[in-house]
C-alpha positions in Angstrom: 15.6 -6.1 -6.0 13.1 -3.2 -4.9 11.1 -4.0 -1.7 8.0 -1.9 -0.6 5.7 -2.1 1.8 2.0 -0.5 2.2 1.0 0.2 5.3 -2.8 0.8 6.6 -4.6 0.6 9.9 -5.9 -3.3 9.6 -4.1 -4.2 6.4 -7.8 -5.3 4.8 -8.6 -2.1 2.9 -6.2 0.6 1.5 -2.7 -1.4 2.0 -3.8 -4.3 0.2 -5.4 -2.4 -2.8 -1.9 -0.3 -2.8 -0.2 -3.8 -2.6 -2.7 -5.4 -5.4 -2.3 -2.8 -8.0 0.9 -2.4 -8.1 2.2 -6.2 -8.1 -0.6 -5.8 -11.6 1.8 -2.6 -12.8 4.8 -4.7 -11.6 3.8 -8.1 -13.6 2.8 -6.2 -16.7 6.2 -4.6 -17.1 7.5 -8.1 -16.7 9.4 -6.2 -13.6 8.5 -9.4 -10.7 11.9 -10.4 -10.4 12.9 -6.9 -10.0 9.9 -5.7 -7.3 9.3 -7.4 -4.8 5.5 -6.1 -2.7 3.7 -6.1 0.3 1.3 -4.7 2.4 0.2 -4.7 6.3 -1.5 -3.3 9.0 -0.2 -1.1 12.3 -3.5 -3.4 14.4 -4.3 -6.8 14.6 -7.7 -7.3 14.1 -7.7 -8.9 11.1 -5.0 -11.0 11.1 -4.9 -13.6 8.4 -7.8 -12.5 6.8 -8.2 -11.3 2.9 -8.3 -8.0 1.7 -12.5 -6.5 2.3 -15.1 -8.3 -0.1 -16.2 -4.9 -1.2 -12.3 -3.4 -1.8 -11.4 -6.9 -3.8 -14.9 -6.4 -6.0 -13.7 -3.2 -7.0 -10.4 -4.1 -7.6 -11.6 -6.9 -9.7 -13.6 -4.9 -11.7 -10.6 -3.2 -13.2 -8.8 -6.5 -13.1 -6.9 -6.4 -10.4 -6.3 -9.1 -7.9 -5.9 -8.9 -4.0 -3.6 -11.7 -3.0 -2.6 -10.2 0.3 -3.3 -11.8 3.6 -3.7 -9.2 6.9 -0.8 -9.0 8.8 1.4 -6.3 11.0 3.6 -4.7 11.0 7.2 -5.6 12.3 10.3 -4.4 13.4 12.1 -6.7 10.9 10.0 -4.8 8.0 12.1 -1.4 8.8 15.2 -3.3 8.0 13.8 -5.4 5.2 11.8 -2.7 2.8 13.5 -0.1 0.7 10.2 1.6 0.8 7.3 2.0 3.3 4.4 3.4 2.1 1.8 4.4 4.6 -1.4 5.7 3.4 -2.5 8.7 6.2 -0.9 10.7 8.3 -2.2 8.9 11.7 -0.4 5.7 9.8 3.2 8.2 10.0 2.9 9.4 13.2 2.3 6.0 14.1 5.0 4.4 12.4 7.7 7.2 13.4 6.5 6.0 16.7 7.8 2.7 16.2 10.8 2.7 14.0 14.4 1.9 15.4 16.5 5.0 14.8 18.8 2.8 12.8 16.1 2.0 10.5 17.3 1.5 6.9 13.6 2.0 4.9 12.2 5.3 3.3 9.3 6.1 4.9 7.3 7.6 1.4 3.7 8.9 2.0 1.2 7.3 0.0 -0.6 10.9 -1.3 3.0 12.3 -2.3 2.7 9.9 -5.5 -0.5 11.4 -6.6 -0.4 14.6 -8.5 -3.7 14.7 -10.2 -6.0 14.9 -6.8 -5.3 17.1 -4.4 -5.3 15.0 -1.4 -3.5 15.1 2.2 -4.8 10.8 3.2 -6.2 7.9 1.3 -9.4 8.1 3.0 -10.1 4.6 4.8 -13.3 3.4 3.0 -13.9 0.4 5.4 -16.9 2.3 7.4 -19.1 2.7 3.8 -18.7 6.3 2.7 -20.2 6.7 -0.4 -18.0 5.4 -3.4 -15.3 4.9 -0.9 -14.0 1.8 -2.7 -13.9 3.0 -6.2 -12.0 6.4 -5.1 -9.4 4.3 -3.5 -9.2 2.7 -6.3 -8.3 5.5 -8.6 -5.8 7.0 -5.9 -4.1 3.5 -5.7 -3.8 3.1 -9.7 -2.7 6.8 -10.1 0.3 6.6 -7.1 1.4 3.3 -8.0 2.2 4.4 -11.6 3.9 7.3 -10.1 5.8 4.6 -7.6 6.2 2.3 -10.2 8.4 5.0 -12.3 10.1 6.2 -9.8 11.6 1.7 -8.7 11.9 1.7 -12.6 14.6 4.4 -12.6 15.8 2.6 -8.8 16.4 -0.5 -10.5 
């Protein structure tokens, strides 16, 4: 079994699309006994809380579901994920900050499964920058293909 973990800033916007879209990838390959997913946050402000109305309409309208509740991160997660995938480079420096040296997970950058966009972060949409939603969408279906063939070829 393959274990990943996205990793955002409050686990309600770009982790939980990440997390979404690829448990859809991983069920339609009939691969959820092989992949396990999840996603959280490096704050706690939204602890317990679904994934932003406006990020699960979008996600929706490609049919995609957000089933992830807001959590944080944890020091158990280094130990327990194969892979951790935060999605900007404040999200890395943060979670270098925090992991035990004897950490067992791959930390894998988010934007180092995308090929076709030239793009250093998955830009947080949660303050309402134009199409925001919809262009984290198309990162998070593009690097969770990529991700998805890479655990294939892992498992």
């Amino acid at each position: 079994m393959k274990k990943v973990l996205f990793v955002c800033l409050g686990n309600i916007c770009r982790s939980p699309a990440g997390e979404g879209v690829l448990l859809h990838y991983v069920k339609r390959d009939g691969l959820s006994d092989k992949i396990e997913v999840d996603s959280c946050g490096l704050g706690s402000w939204h602890i317990g809380k679904c994934a932003d109305m406006r990020m699960s309409e979008e996600a929706i309208s490609r049919g995609i579901e957000l089933p992830s509740k807001a959590r944080v991160i944890t020091i158990e997660d280094f130990y327990y994920y194969d892979y951790m995938i935060p999605m900007d480079h404040k999200n890395i420096s943060h979670i270098k900050g925090i992991c035990p040296s004897d950490a067992t997970t791959t930390l894998l950058p988010f934007c180092d499964l995308i090929s076709s966009h030239e793009v250093a972060d998955v830009p947080d949409p949660y303050f309402g920058v134009e199409n925001g939603f919809e262009y984290v969408m198309d990162l998070m279906e593009e690097g969770c293909e990529e991700l998805l063939n890479k655990l294939k070829k892992e498992i």
